[in-house]
Residue frames relative to the residue before (quaternion, step in Angstrom):
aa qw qx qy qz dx dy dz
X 1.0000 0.0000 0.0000 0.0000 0.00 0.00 0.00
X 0.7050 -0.5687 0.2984 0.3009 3.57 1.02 0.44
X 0.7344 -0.4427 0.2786 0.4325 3.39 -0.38 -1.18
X 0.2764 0.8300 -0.4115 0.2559 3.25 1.85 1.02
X 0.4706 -0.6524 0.5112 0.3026 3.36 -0.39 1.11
X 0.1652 -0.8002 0.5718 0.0742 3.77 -1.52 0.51
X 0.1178 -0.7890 0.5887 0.1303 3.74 -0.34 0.58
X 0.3515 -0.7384 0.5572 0.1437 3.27 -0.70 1.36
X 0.3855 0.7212 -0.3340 0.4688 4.07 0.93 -0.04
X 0.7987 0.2000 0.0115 0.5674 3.12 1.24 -1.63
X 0.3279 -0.8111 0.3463 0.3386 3.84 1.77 1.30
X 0.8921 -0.3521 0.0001 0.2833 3.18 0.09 2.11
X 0.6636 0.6224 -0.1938 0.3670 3.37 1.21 -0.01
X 0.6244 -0.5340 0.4266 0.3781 3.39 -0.18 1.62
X 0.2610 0.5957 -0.7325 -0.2012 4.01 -1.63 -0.34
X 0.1774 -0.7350 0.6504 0.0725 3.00 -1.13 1.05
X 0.1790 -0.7653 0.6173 -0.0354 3.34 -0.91 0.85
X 0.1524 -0.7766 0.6087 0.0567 3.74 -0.74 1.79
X 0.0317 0.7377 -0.6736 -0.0323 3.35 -0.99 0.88
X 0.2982 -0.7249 0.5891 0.1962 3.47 -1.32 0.39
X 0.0233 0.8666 -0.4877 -0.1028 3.39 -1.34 -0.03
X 0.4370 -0.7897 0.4086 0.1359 3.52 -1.16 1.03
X 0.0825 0.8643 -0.4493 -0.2103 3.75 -0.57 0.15
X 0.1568 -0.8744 0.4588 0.0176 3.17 0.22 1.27
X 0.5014 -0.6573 0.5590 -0.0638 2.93 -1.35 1.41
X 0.0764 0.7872 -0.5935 -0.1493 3.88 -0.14 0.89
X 0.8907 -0.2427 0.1309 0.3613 4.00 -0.78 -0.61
X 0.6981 0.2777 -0.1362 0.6458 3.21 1.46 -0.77
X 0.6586 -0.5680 0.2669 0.4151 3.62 0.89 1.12
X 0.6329 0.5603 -0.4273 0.3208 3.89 0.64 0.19
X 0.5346 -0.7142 0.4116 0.1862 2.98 -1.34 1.43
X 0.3008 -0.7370 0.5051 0.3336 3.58 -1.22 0.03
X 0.0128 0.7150 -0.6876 -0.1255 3.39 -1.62 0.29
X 0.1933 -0.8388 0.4984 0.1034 2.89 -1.78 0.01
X 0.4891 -0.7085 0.3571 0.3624 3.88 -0.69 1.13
X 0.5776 -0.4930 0.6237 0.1852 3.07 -1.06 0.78
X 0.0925 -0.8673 0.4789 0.0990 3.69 -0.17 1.70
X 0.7954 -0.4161 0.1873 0.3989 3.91 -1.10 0.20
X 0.7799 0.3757 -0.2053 0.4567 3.01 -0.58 0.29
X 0.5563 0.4151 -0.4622 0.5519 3.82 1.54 -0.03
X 0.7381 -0.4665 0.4097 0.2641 3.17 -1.69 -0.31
X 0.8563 0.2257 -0.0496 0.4620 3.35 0.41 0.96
X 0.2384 0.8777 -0.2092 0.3593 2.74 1.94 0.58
X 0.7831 0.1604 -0.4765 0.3660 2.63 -0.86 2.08
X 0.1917 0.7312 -0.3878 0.5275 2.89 2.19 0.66
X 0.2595 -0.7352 0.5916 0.2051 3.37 -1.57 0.91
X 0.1249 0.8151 -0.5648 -0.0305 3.68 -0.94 0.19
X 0.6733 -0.4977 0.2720 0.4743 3.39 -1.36 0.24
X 0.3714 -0.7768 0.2727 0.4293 3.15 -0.73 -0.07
X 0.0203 0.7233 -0.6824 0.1031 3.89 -0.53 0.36
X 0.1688 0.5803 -0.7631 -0.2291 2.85 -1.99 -1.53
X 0.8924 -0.3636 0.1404 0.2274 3.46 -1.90 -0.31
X 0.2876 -0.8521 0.3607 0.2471 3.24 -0.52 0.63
X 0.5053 -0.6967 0.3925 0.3244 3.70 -0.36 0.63
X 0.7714 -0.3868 0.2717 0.4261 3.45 -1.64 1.05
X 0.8511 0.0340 0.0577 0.5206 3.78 -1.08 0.73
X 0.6445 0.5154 -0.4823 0.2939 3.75 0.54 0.05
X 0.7145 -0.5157 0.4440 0.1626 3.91 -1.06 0.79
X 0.3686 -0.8266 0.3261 0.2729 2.75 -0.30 1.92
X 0.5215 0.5844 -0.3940 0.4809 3.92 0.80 -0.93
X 0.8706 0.3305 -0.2606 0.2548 3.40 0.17 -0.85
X 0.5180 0.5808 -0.3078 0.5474 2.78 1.56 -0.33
X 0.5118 0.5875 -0.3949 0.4868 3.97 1.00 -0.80
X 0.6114 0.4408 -0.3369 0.5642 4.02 0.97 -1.13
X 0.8582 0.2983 -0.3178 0.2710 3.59 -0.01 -0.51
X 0.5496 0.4276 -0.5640 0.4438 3.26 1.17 0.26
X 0.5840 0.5235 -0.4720 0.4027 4.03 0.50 -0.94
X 0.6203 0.5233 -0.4074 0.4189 3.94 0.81 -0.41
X 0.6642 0.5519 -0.3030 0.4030 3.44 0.95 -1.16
X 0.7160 0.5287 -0.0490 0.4531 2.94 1.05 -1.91
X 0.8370 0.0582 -0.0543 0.5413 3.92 0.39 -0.76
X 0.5755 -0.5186 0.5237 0.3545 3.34 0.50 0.10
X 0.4390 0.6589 -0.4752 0.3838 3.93 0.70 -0.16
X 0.1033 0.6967 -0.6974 -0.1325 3.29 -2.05 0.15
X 0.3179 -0.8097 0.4837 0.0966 3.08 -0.65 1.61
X 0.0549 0.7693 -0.6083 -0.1876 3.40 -0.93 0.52
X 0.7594 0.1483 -0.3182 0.5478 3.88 -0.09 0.62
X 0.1235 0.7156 -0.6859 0.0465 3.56 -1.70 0.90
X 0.0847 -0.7181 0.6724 0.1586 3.18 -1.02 0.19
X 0.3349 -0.6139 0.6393 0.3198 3.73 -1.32 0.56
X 0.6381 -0.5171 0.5660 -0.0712 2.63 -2.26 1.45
X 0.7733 -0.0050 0.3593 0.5224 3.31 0.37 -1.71
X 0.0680 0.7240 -0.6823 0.0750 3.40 -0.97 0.38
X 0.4126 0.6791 -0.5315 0.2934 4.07 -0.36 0.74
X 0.6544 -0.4500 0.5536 0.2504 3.71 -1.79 1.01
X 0.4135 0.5934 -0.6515 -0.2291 2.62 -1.88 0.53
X 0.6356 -0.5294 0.4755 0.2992 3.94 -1.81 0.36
X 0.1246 0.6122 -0.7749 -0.0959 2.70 -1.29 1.01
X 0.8215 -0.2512 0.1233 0.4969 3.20 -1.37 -0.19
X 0.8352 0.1915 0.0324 0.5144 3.38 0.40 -1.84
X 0.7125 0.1532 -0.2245 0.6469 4.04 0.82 1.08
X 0.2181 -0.5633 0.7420 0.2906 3.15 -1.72 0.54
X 0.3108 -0.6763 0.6550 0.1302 3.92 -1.44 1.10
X 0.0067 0.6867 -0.7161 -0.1249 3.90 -0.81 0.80
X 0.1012 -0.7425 0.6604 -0.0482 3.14 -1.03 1.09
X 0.1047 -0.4877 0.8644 -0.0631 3.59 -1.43 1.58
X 0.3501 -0.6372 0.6775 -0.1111 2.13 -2.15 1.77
X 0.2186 0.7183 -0.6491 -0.1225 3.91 0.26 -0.26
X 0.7231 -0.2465 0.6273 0.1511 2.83 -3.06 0.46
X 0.1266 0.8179 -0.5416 -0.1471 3.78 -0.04 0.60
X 0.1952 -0.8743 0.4157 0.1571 3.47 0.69 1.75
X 0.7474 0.3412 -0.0778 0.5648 4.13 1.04 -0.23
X 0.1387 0.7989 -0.5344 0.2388 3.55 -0.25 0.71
X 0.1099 -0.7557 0.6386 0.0950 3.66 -1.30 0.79
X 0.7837 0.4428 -0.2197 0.3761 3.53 -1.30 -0.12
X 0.3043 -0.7007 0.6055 0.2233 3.90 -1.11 0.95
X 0.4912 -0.7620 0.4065 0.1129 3.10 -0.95 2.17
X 0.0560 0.7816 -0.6168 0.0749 3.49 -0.68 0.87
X 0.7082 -0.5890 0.3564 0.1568 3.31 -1.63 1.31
X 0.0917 0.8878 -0.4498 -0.0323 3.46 0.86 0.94
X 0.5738 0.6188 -0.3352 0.4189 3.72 1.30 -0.12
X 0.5043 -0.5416 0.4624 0.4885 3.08 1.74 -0.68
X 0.4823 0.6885 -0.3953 0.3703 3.77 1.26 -0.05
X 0.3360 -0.6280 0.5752 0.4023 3.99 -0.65 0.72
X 0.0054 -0.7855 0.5453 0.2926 3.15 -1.56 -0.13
X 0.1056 -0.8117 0.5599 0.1287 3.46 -1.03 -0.06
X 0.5196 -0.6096 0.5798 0.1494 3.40 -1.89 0.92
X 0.1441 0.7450 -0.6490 0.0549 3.73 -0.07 0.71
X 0.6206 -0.4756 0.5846 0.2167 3.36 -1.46 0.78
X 0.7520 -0.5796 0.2871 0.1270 3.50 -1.14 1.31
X 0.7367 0.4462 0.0553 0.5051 2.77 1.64 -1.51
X 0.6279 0.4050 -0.2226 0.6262 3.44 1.58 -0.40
X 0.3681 0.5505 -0.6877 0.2977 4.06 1.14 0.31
X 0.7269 0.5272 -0.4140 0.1496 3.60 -0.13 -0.74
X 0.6595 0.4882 -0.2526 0.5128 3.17 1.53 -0.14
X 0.6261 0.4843 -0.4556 0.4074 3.69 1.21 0.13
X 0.6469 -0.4475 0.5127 0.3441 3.80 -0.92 0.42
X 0.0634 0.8218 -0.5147 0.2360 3.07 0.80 1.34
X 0.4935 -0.6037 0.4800 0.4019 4.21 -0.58 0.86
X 0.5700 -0.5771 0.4238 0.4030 3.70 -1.34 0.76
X 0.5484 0.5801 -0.3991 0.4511 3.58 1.48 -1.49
X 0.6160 0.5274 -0.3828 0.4426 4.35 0.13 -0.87
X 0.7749 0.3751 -0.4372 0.2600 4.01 -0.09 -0.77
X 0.4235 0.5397 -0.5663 0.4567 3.86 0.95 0.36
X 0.6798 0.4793 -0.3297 0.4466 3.81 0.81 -0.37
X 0.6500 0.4718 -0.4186 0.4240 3.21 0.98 -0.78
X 0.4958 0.7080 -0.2972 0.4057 3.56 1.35 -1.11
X 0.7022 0.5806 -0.0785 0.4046 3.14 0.80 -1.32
X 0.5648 0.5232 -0.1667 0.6160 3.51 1.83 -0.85
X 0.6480 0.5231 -0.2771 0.4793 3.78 0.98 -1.03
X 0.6545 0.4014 -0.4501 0.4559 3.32 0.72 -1.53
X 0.7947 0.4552 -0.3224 0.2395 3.88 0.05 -1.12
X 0.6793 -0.5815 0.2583 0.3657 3.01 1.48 0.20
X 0.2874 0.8996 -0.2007 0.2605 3.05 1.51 -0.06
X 0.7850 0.0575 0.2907 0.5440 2.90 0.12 -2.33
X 0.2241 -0.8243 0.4603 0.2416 4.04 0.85 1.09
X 0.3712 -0.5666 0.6150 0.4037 3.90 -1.03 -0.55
X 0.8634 0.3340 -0.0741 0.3708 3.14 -2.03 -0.02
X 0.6670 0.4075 -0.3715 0.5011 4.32 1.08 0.11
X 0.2232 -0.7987 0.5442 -0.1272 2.91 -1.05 1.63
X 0.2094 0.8657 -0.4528 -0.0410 3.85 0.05 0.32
């Protein structure tokens, strides 16, 4: 299998864990995220929002059903952003980000997660998960989300 990391804990078997993600875009160009509620892992951590996609199921589509589960949204056009691994101790996490370029419905915390609209430019300052800043990165390169502008 190449360079796939093993965790003997877990009797030698890779876990890979597919997660999708959304950046949504409300009127005055600010992005959403969302805190990571009690009782998950990492909690009180902000991230896009998304979550896992299911055995064999399409990443796009799957990206629509979590924002349905999760916010009450229905996307109808994305495009993916990014797509890259990371390690944590006990799982590697691939995470796709998409551009959710089309979207219905006013997003609400159906997990019980707060949410919040933060300007592009001020992600780097929210308590943003370590796994999320290839995405923010990703948001800069396209112009998106500048560095270093404070207002």
């Amino acid at each position: 299998m190449g360079n796939v990391p093993y965790f003997p804990e877990k009797e030698n078997v890779p876990i890979f864990l597919e997660v999708v993600a959304g950046a949504l875009f409300d009127t005055d160009g600010r992005v959403l995220i969302a805190e990571r509620p009690p009782g998950k892992a990492l909690a009180g951590r902000w991230e896009f929002p998304g979550g896992k996609l299911h055995e064999g199921e399409d990443a796009q589509v799957g990206l629509a059903r979590e924002l349905r589960e999760e916010l009450g949204v229905e996307v109808h056009a994305a495009e993916r952003l990014i797509r890259y691994s990371h390690a944590y101790p006990e799982r590697i996490v691939r995470l796709d980000l998409w551009m959710v370029t089309s979207w219905s419905g006013e997003p609400r915390g159906l997990d019980g997660q707060a949410l919040k609209w933060v300007r592009p430019e001020h992600l780097e300052f929210e308590d943003i998960l370590g796994a999320d800043w290839p995405m923010i990165d990703a948001l800069v390169a396209r112009g998106i989300a500048p560095r270093g502008v404070s207002t």
